[in-house]
N, C-alpha and C positions, 0 to 999 in steps of 0.2 A: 439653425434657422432654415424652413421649410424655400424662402428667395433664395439659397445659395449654390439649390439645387440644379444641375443640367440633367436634358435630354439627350443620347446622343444613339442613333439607329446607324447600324449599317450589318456587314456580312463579317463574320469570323475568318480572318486571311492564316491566322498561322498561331501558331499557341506556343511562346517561348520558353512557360516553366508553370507544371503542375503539382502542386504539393498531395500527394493521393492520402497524406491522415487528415489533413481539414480541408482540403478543398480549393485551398487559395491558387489563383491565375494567375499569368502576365499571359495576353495574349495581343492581338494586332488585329484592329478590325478597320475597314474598309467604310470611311464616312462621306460620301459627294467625292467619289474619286481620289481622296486624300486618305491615309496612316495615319491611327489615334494608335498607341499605346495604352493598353487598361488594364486595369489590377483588380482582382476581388474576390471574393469567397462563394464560386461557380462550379461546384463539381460536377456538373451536368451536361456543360457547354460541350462543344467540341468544334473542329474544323468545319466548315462549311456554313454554319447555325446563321441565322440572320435572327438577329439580338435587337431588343431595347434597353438600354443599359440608364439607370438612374444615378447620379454623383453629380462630381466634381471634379475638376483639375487642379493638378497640385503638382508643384515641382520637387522630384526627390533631391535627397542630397547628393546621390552617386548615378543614377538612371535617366535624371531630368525629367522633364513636362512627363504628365503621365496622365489618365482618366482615373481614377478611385470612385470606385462604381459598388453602389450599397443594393442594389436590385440589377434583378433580371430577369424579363420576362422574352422567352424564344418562340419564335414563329416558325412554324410549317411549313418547308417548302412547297411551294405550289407547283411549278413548271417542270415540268422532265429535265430540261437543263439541271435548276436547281438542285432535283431530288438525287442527279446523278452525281454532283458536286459534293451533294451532303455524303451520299452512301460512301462513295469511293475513298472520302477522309478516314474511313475508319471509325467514323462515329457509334457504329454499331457491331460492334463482338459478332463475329461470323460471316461479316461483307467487307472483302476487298474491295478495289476497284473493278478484278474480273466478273465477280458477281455480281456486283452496282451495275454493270453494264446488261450484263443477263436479265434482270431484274427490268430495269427501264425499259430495256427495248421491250420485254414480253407486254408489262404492264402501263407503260406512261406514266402519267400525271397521278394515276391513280395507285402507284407503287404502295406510299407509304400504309393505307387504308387498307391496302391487301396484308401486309404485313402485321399492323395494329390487328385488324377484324377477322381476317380468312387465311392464317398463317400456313394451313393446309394445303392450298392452292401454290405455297409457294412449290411445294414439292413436283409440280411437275415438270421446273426445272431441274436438268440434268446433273446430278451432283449434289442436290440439298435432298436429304431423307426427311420423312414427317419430324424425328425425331430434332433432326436441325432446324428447318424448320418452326418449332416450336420455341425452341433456345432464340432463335434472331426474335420475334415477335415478344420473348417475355425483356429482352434485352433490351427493344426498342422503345414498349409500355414502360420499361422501369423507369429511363432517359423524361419522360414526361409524368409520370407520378411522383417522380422525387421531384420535379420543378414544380409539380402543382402543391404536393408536401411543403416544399420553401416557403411556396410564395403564400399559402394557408397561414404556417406557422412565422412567418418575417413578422407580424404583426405583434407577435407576445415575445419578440427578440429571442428567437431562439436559433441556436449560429446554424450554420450552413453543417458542419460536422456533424452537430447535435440533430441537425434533422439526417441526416446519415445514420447513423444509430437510431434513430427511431422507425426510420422505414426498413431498415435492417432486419427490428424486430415485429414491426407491422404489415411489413408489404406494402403492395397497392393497394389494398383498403385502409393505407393508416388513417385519412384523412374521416372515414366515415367512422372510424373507430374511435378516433380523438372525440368528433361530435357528441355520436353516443354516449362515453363516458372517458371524459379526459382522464381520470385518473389513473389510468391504462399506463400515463406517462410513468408512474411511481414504481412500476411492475419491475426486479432486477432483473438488469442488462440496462434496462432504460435509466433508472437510476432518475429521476429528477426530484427534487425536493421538493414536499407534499404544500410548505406554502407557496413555492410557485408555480404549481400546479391547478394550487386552489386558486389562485388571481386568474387563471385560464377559463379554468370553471365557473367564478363569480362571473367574468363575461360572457358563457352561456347562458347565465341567468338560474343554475343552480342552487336548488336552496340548501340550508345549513344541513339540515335533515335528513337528504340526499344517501340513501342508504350505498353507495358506490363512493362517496366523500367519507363517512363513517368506515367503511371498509380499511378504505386508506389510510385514513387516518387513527386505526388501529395497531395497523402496519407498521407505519410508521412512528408510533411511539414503541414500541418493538425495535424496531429496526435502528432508530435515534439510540436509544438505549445500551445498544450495542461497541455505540465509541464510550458511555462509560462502562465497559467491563463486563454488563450482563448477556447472559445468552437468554434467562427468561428474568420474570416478573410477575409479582404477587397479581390474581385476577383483578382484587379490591382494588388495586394501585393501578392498572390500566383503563379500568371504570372510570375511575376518578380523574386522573388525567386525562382519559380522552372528552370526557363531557365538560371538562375548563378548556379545554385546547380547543374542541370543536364548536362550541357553544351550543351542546343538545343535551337531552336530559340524561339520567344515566341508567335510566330504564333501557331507552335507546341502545347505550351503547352497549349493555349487557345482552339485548336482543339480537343485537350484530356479533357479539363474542358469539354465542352459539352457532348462527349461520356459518362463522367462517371455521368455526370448530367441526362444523356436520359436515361442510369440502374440503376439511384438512390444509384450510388456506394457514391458521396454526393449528396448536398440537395443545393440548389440556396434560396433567398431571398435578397430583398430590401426593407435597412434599412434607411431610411431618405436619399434616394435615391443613395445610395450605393450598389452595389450586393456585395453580403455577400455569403461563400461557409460554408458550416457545412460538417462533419462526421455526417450518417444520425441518431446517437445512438444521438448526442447532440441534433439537431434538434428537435428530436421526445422530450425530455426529457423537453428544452425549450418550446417547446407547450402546453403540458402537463400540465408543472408547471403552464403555466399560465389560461391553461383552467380549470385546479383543482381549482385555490386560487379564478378564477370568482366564481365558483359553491358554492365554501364554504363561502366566501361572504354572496353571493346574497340570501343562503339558510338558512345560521347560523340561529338560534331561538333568538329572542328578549326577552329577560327577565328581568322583573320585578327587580329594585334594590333601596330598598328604601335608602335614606342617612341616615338616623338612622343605616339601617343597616350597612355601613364605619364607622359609630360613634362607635357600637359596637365592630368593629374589635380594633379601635385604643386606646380603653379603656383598653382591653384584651393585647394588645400587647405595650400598654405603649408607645404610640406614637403620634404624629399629623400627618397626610397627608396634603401637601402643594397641591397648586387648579392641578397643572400637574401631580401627584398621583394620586390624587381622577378621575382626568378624564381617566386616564388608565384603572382606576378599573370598571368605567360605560362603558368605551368599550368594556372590556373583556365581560360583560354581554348582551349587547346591540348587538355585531355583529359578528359574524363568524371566522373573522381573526384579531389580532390585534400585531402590533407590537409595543415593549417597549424596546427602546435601551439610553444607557447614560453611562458615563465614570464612575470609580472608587469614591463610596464616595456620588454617588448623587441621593441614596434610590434605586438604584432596586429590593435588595435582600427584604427590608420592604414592599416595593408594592408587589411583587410578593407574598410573606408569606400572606401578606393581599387575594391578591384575591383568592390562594388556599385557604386558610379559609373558605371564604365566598362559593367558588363550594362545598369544603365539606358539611358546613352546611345545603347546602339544597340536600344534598344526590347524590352528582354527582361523579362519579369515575375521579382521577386527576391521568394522565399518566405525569412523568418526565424525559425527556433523555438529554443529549450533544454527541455531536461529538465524543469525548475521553473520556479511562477512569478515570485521573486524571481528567475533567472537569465535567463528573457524580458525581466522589465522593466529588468534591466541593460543587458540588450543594446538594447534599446529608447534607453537613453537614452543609450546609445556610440553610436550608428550614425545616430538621429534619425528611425527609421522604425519599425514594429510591427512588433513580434518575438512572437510567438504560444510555449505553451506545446506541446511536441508533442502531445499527449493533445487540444489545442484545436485545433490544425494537421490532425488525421486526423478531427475530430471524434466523439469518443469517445461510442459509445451502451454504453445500457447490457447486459450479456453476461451466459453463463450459468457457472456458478463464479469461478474467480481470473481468467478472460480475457478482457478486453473486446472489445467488437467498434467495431471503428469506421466510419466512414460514408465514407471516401478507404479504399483498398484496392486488390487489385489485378484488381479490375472498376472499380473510378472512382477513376480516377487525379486525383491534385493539380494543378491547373491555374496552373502555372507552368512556367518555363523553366531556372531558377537557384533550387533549395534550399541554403540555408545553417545547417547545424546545430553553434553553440556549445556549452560545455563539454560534450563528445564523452565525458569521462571518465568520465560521470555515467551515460553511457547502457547499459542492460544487455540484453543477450542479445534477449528477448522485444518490448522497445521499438523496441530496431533492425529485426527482424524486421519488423514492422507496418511500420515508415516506409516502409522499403524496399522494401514491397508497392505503396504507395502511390506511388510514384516510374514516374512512366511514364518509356520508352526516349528517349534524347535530353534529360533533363535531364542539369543539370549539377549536380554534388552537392559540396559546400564541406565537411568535417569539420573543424573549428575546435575547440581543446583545448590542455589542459596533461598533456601523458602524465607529467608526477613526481609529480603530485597523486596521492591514492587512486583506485583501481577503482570503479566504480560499488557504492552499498548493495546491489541486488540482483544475483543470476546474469551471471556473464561479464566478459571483460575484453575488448571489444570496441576500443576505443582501442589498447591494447597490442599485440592480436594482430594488426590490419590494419597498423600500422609495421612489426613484427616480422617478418611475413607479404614485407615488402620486395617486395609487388608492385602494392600502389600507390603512384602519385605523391606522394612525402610530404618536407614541409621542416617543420625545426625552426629556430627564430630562434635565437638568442644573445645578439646585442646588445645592449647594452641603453644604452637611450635617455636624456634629459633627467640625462645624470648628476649636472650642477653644483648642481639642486635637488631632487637627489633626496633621499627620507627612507629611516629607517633600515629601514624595512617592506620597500621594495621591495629595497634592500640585504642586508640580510639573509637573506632571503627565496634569493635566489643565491647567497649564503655557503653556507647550512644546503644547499645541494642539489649546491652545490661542494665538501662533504663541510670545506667551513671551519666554527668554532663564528662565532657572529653576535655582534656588539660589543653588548653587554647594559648598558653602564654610563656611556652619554654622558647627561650631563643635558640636562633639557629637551627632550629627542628623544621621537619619536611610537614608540618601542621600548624599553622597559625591563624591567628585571625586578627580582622584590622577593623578595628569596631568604628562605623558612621549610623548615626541614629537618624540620620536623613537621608530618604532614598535616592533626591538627587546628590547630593554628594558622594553617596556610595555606587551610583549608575557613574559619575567621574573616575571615580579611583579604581572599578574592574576596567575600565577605557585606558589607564595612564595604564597599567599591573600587562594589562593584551600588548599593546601597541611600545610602550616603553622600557617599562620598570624590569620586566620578567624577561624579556631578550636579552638588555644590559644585562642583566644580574646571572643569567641562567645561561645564555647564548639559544633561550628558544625562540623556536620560528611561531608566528604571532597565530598563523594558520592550523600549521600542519603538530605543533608541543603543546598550546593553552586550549583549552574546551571550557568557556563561561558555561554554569548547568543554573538554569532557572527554574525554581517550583511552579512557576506558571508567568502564563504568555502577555498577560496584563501588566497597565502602570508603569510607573518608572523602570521597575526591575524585573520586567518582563521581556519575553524573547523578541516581542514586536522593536520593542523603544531600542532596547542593548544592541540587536544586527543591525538600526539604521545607524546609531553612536560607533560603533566597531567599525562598519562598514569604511564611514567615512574616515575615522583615525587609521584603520590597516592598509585596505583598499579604494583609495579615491579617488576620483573620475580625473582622467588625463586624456590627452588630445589623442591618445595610439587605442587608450583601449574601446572596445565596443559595447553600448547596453542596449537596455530591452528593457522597457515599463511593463509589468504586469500585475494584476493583485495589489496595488500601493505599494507595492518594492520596484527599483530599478535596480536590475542586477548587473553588471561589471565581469567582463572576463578576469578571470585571478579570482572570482569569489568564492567562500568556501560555503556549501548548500547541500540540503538534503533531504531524500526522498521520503516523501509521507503518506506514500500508499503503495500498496504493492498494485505493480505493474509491470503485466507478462510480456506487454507488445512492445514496451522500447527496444529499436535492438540496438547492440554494442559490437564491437569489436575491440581485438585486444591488440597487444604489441606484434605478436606471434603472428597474427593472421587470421586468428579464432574468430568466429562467428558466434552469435547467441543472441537469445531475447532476455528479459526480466530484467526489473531492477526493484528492490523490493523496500519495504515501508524500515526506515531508520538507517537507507545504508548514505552516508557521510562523501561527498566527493567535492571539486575543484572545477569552477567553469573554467573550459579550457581557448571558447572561442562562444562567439556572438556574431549571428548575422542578422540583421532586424529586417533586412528587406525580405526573408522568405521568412522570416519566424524564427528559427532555428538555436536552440545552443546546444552547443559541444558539454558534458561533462567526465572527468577523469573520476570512475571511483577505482583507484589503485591500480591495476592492471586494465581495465575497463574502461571506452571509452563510448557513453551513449549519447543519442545524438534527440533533442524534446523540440518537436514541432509545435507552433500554435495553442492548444490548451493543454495539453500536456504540461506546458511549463506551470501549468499551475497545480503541478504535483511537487513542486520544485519548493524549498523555504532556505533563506538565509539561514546559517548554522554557526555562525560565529558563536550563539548564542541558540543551547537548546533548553526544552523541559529534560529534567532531572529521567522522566518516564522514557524519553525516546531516546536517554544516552545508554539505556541497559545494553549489554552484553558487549559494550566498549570499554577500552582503559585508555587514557589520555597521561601524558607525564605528568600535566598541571593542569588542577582542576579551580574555579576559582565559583565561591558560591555566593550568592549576593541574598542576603535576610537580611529586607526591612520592611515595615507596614504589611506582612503578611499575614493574607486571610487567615482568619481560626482554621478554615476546612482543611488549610494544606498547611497547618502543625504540627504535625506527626510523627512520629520517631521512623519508622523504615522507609519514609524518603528521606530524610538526612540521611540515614544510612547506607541506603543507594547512592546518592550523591559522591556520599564519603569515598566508597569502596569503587570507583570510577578511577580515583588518581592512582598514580605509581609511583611519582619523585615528590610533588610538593601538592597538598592541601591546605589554600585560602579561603576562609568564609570572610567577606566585608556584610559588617552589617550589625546588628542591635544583638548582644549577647543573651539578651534576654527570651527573643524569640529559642534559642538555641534551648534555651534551659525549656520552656515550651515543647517544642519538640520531643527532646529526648524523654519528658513526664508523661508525652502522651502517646500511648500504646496501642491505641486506636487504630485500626488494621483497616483498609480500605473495602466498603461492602462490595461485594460480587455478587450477586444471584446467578446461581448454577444451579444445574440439576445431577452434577456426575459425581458429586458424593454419594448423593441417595441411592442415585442408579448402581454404585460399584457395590455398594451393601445390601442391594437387592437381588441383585446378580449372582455375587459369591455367597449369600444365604441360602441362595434357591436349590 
């Protein structure tokens, strides 16, 4: 309610804690001679500032009386006193107090105006060069363009951070730039989403038509497109969607396809006689890949492999290699690139330890990474050597919008001989691109993978399309191995992708199912199975041994409903521990949570004393601590401890309970699956299968038997739109 609002003026005395990722203050200002304590999201302010501050007063629970202040509008020193008060705090990057004093005395009252207008002038004080000179003056403009930026954008609630990132990427003229054409905001790095952009815009009084809304909103069904899977998209089909999404005609929108086609805003191709539109970062990336894997190929070194020497491995490692082994291992030697993919149980981990052997032996450096880093430390502990996370393999610094940069590239290449890249499935578009940059001429490059599992979470189907593609060296296993003690996980697991249903009802087996044909009942029974039944029974820990996998985020038996039911049966709220409201979850120190975007600038620290940034999209960690009065929580993933300020935490999801798609390139002891009332769209056989092939000790489905048998009939393989088939088979034609 607009009555509940106070005014309160006075002078900024002291600033007791500034959060520099979003902005947030406690600072001390000076009201009729009296100390207010105020709080709020002011990255602009500083010592000396004489403020009008909009809020409230509100008493904390640990801090007391406080001001919680939703504006601020800063006034100008006026008086030489003042202006020498303001300079000498430090408010300005390049002015001490010895120069605030130089400053003043030259200039007076008129200081700041020389600074803003005639920065030149300052230089004929002793000590500032034009060049400094110029730094203080864009220093001082920025302090008031990002407040007049706030206070512009405060109206369409856009936070204090968020206009930080926008002036970031606009400057001092963001404000005339937004007027002109708001949908500037949609641009990457800026990143706002196109219908809140467009409520920006409808309050300019833009019309639908608006060939700068159209732009965007082209973009943006691209760019949208992209969390499912694709990197491009049929022309017809962006037509068509854009003219029901925008409401214009589709003449329009076809007219607007070619403009941004003539600036390369995207990229055209035809694909088996389809035109296809890309964003031009996928485009280039799809090229790339396929012009890298030609080169590596065609270039790889042929090398000598005698079969005595496989003999010797399998003597040493206590094994026999079946005739589809042994031809992996003469590939890996023989060509450049080679891929090695097979389900659970049918020798990869034996072949691959085989042919690292053999590169060691004859003295070759073996580089090993995955996607994630549960799926690094897997490999780690199959193979017995360090398996690096790729993002830690390239060494990832930190970059400007969604794209990181990293420190191997292709000016400094990876210093090995033999890259080996595990669950290949997981890898998407943009990922691969980097590695592959990184990859100097004459390595030899291993792609290691389950092609029936899902696609990677983000863009592309890179796995898929280089077999598909049938022009690299690629085998697939079948065999499958230790069958006399084998369990019913890895069994079944081959059933369900043999399009057989899987034996659900042997007792005592590490495979069963606990059939509820009602989804709350069966949202009950994984809550008793986490929290009760499977501790009892197993002595696992409810957090760190059970992983609920959900085919989707909706309804009873979706990731939303299950983390708040977990939540409170595992983890529930007691008088020690701390939370934090955000996104319609309150999270709880002890909770188990996980990251859903890749993000370069968190930084972490380890046990050791390590330093670093990154936390990337699916990696699984444990909040470790909560502070609510600055924002802040702590989370542990594994050796890593990062620290999420503000909206960050809304990278952050409860994980008691995830999708089936963001548990890839993990294994969990106990995995427990809940089918019931499930969509047609997510029927499928290689997400069961994924699911499946997650556990290590015990596989629970709760749920309707029948969806299962559903599943595993339907064969049905998740569309992707890509363009790096085409490209691999035009490439290696040409």
């Amino acid at each position: 309610m607009d009555g509940e609002f106070e005014t309160l003026s006075g002078r900024i005395d002291h600033i007791t804690y500034k959060n520099e990722q979003n902005g947030y203050t406690v600072f001390k200002l000076t009201v009729n001679g009296e100390d207010v304590v105020a709080v709020g999201n002011f990255p602009f302010i500083s010592v000396g500032d004489i403020v009008t501050l909009r809020g409230k007063f509100i008493v904390h629970a640990t801090y007391g009386p406080q001001f919680s202040a939703t504006e601020c509008t800063r006034e100008t020193p006026s008086t030489s006193a003042a202006i020498l008060r303001y300079l000498s705090s430090g408010a300005v990057k390049g002015i001490g107090p010895a120069t605030a004093q130089k400053l003043v005395k030259r200039f007076g009252k008129e200081t700041l105006d020389i600074i803003k207008d005639q920065p030149e002038r300052l230089a004929d004080i002793k000590g500032i060069s034009l060049e400094k000179a110029q730094s203080i003056s864009d220093e001082y403009k920025k302090q008031f363009s990002l407040q007049d930026l706030m206070f512009f954008l405060s109206a369409y609630k856009i936070t204090p951070e968020e206009t930080a990132r926008i002036y970031k990427f606009l400057g001092d003229s963001a404000v005339e730039h937004i007027k002109e054409n708001p949908y500037v905001l949609c641009i990457p790095g800026i990143n706002f989403p196109f219908e809140r952009v467009d409520e920006i815009a409808e309050d300019f009084g833009i019309e639908e038509s608006n060939e700068n809304r159209i732009f965007a909103g082209i973009e943006h069904i691209l760019r949208h497109n992209l969390s499912n899977g694709h990197t491009c998209l049929p022309r017809a089909r962006v037509c068509e969607l854009g003219a029901a999404f925008l409401g214009c005609t589709s003449e329009d929108v076809h007219d607007c396809v070619d403009k941004l086609i003539s600036v390369r805003r995207i990229i055209s191709d035809n694909i088996n006689d389809t035109e296809f539109l890309f964003l031009p970062v996928y485009y280039e990336a799809d090229e790339f890949i396929a012009s890298k894997l030609s080169v590596l190929v065609s270039y790889g070194a042929c090398m000598p492999l005698d079969a005595l020497e496989i003999d010797y491995i399998e003597n040493r490692l206590h094994i026999k290699y079946e005739a589809l082994q042994r031809k992996v291992i003469e590939l890996a030697f023989s060509g450049g690139v080679t891929v090695l993919t097979g389900g659970p149980g049918t020798g990869k981990t034996t072949t691959l330890n085989g042919i690292i052997e053999l590169f060691e032996r004859k003295d070759m450096k073996v580089a090993l990474a995955a996607p994630t880093g549960r799926a690094a430390k897997r490999m780690s502990e199959l193979t017995g050597r360090e398996a690096k996370t790729i993002h830690r393999l390239l060494e990832v610094q930190w970059g400007e919008g969604d794209r990181p940069h990293f420190t191997y590239n292709d000016r400094n290449h990876l210093k090995c001989d033999v890259l080996i890249i595990d669950e290949m499935s997981m890898v998407d578009t943009l990922l691969f691109e980097s590695l592959l940059r990184a990859v100097k001429l004459g390595t030899k490059l291993i792609l290691v993978g389950d092609s029936d599992q899902l696609p990677s979470v983000s863009a592309g189907n890179v796995l898929h399309d280089i077999i598909a593609s049938d022009k690299v060296p690629s085998v697939a296993l079948k065999k499958i191995f230790r069958q006399s003690d084998m369990g019913l996980i890895v069994y079944n697991a081959h059933e369900i992708i043999s399009g057989r249903m899987p034996e659900l009802d042997t007792k005592n087996a590490d495979f069963f199912m606990i059939d509820c044909k009602d989804s709350k009942t069966a949202a009950q029974t994984v809550v008793e199975l986490c929290s009760e039944r499977l501790p009892k029974a197993y002595g696992f820990s409810s957090i760190e041994d059970i992983q609920v996998l959900c085919p989707s985020r909706k309804l009873d038996l979706g990731t939303v409903n299950l983390n708040k039911l977990l939540q409170e049966a595992i983890n529930p709220l007691t008088g020690k521990a701390g939370s934090l409201s955000h996104g319609g979850f309150t999270f709880r120190t002890g909770d188990k949570v996980m990251q859903i975007k890749n993000n370069y600038d968190i930084c972490w620290n380890k046990d050791n004393g390590e330093q670093g940034s990154g936390v990337f999209n699916g990696d699984i960690g444990r909040i470790e601590g909560i502070d609510s009065y600055s924002q802040l929580i702590t989370v542990r993933f594994d050796d890593r401890v990062a620290s999420y300020y503000g909206t960050e935490i809304s990278e952050l999801e409860p994980a008691y309970a995830v999708t089936v798609h963001k548990s890839q390139g993990s294994e969990f002891d106990c995995v427990i699956l809940p089918l019931c009332n499930l969509q047609s769209q997510l029927t499928y056989r290689n997400l069961l299968y994924t699911a499946v092939t997650r556990a290590k000790r015990i596989m629970i489905i709760v749920g309707d038997r029948r969806i299962v048998e559903r599943m595993v009939e339907n064969d049905r393989k998740m569309l992707r739109y890509s363009g790096l088939k085409n490209m691999i088979e035009e490439i290696f034609n040409a």
